[in-house]
C-alpha positions in Angstrom: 98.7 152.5 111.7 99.5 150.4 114.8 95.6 150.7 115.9 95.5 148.7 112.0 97.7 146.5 113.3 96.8 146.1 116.7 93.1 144.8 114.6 95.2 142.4 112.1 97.0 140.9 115.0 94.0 140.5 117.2 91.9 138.7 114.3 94.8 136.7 113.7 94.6 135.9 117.4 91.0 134.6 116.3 91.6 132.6 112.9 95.0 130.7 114.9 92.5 129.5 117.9 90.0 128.1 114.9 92.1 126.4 112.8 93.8 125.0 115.9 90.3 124.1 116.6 89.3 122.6 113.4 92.7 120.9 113.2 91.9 119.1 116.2 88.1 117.9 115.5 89.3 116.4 112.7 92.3 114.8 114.0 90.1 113.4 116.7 87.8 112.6 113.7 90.9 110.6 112.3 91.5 109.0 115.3 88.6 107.3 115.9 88.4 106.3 112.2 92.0 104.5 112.7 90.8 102.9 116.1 88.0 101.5 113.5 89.9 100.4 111.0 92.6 98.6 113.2 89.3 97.1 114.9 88.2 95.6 111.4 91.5 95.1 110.6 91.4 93.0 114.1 88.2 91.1 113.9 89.5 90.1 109.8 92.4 88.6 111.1 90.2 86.5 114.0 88.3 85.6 111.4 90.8 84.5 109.1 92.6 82.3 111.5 89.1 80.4 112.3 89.2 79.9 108.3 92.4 78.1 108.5 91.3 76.0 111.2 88.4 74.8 109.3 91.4 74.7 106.3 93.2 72.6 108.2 90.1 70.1 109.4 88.7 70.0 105.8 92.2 69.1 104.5 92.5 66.3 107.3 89.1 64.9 106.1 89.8 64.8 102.3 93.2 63.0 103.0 91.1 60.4 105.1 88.2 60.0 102.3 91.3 59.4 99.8 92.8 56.4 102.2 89.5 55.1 102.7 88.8 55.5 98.7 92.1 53.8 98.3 91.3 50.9 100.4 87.8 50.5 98.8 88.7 50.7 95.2 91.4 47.9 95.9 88.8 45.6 97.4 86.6 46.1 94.7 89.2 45.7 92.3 90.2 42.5 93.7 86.3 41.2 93.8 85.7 42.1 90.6 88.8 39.8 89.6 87.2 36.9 91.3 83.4 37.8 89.6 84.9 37.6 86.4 86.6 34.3 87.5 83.0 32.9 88.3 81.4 34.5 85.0 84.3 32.5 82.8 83.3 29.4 84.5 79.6 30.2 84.4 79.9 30.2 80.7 81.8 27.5 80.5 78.6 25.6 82.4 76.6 27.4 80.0 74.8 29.2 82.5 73.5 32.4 80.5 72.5 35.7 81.4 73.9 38.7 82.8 77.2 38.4 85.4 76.1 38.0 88.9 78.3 41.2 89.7 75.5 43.5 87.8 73.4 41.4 89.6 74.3 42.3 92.9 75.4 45.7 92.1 71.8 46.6 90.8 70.6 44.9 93.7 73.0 47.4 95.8 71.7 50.2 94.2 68.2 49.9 94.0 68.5 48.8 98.0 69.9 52.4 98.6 67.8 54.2 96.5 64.8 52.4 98.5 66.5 53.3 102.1 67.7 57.0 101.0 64.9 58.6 98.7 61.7 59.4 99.1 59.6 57.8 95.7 56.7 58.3 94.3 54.0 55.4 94.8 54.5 54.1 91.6 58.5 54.0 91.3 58.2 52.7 94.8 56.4 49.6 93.3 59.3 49.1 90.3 62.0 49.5 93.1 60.2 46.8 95.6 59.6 44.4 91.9 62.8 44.8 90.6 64.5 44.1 93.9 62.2 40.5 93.9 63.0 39.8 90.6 66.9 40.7 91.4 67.2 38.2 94.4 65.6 35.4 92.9 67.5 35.7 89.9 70.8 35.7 92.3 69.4 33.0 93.9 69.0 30.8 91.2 71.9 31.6 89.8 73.7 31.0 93.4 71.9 27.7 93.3 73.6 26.2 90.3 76.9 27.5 91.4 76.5 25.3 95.1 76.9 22.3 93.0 81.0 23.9 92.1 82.7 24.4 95.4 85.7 26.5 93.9 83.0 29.3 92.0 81.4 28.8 95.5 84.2 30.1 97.3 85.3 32.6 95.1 81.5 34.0 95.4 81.7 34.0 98.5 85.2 35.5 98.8 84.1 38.3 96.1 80.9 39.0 98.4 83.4 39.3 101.6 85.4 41.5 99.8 82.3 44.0 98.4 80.7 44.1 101.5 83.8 45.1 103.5 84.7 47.8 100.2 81.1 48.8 100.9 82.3 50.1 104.8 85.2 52.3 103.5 82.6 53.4 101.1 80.3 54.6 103.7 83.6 55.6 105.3 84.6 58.0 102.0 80.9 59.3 102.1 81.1 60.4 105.8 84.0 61.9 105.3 83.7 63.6 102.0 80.8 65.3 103.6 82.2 66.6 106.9 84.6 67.9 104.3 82.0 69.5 102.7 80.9 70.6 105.7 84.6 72.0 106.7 84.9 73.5 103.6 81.3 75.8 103.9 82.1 77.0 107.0 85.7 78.1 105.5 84.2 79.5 102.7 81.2 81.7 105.0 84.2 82.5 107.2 86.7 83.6 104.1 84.1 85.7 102.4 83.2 87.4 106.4 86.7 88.2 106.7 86.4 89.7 103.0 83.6 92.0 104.0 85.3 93.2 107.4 88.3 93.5 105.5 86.5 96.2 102.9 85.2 97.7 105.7 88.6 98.2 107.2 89.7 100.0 103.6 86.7 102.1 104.1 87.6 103.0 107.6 91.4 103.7 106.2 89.8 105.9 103.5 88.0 108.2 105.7 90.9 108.4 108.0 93.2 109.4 105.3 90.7 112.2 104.3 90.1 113.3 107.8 93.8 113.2 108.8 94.8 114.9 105.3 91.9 118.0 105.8 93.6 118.1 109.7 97.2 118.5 108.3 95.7 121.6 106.3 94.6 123.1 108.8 98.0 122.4 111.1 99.6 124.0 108.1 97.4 127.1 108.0 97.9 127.2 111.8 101.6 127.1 111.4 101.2 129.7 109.2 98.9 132.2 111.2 100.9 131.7 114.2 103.9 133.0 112.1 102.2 135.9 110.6 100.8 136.5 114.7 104.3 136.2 115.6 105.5 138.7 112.9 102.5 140.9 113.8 103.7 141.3 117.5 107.3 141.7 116.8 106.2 145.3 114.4 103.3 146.1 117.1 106.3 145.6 119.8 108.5 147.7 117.8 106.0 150.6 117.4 104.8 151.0 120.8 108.1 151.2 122.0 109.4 153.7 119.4 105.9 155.5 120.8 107.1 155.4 124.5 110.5 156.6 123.5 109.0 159.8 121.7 106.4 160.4 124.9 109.0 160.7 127.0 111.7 162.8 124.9 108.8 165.0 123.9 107.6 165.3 128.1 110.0 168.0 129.2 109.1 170.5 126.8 105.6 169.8 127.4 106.3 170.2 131.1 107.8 173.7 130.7 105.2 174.9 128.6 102.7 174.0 130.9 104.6 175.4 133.5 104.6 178.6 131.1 101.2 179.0 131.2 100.4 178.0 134.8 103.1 181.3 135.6 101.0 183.5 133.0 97.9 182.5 135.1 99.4 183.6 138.2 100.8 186.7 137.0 98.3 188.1 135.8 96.0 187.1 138.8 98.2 188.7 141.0 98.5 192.1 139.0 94.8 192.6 139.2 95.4 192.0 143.1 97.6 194.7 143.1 95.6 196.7 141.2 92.8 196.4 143.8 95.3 196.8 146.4 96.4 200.3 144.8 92.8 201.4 145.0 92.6 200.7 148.6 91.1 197.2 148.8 92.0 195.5 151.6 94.3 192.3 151.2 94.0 188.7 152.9 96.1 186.3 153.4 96.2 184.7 150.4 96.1 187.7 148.0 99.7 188.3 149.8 100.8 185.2 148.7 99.9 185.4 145.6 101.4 188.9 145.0 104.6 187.0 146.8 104.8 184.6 144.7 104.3 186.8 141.4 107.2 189.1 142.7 105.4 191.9 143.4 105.7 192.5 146.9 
């Protein structure tokens, strides 16, 4: 029974030192899965604060592109009261045809379109035609109003005021597109951060299963090392309940052997005699033995 024992314990020995082996592979295995997450978790939060910075700068921008639109729409608003000053007094001089505002703002536009697009031949030659056609007609119409000082002056006041509305224009455009710009890089950096951040729960995941499988095996470890523990105590127990019984049972072994050695010597030293009776000479020994067995 205790050699039984003595072979549980000892494999016990064995299946403690491997789960305390496993248990620690995969709690280095969690480890480094946790110093990757927190590293995602680290480079998501960077990222995130470069995000509000571009935040911030697109927000700054869009407040500025609403002052600017502010001041622009007032100027126009305040030419377009004076064109429609000169149009009731154009038709009052029975000048027909359309208001020199649509005039001019056709003009405007065709002007950009010419300067910002790249046309076709053809729609090249009705941009360059219509902008001829658009300036003379302005200028004849500009020509009758010379002769009336105050539509003069309000022209030219309206034309002051549209050109200057036409700079915080330009203004808004600049700045609703470094908005734009502002608010790309935000978005590329939001949507990075999104990714690292999923990468991060990913990293979390597999440290949760690799620290949940190395708790297992800490458990069965724990539980091993008590049945080891238990194992030693009983194997403890019996050896020394084996010791005790050696050495009660060692005096009568002792005498017995003593027994038989005496049994040897006696009758060794009755067959001396024996030769001794016959006439055999004796030697030194022989005598002792015949001493020793009482016989002499």
């Amino acid at each position: 029974m205790l050699e039984k024992l003595i072979k549980r314990r000892d494999d016990l020995k064995e299946a403690v030192e491997e789960k305390a082996s496993r248990r620690d592979e995969y709690n280095q295995k969690a480890g480094k899965w946790a110093a990757t997450r927190n590293e995602y978790n680290s480079e998501a939060r960077e990222l995130m604060d470069k995000k509000k910075e571009f935040q911030a700068r697109r927000d700054e921008y869009n407040e500025l592109v609403q002052e600017n639109k502010a001041k622009r729409d007032e100027l126009n608003s305040r030419a377009s009261e004076l064109f429609e000053a000169v149009e009731e007094k154009r038709s009052e001089l029975g000048d027909e045809g359309r208001p020199i505002k649509e005039l001019e703002d056709e003009l405007q536009r065709l002007e950009f379109e010419q300067q910002t697009e790249v046309l076709s031949t053809e729609r090249e030659r009705e941009v360059v035609e219509r902008i001829k056609g658009l300036r003379e007609e302005l200028e004849r119409r500009r020509s009758i109003l010379e002769e009336h000082s105050e539509l003069r002056e309000k022209l030219e006041e309206a034309k002051e005021l549209k050109e200057e509305a036409s700079k915080y224009h330009e203004k808004v455009l600049e700045y609703s597109r470094l908005a734009q710009e502002q608010h790309e890089k935000m978005t590329e950096l939001f949507e990075e951060a999104e990714r690292t951040r999923r990468k991060a729960d990913e990293a979390h995941e597999s440290f949760v299963e690799a620290q949940g499988i190395a708790d297992g095996h800490h458990e069965t470890f724990l539980d091993y090392k008590n049945d080891l523990r238990d194992f030693q105590k009983v194997i403890h127990s019996l050896k020394r309940k084996r010791r005790d019984e050696s050495r009660r049972a060692a005096p009568q072994e002792r005498r017995k052997e003593l027994e038989e050695r005496e049994l040897v010597v006696k009758k060794r030293a009755e067959e001396v005699f024996e030769r001794f009776k016959e006439g055999e000479s004796l030697d030194t020994d022989d005598l002792l033995l015949l001493q020793r067995a009482g016989l002499v």
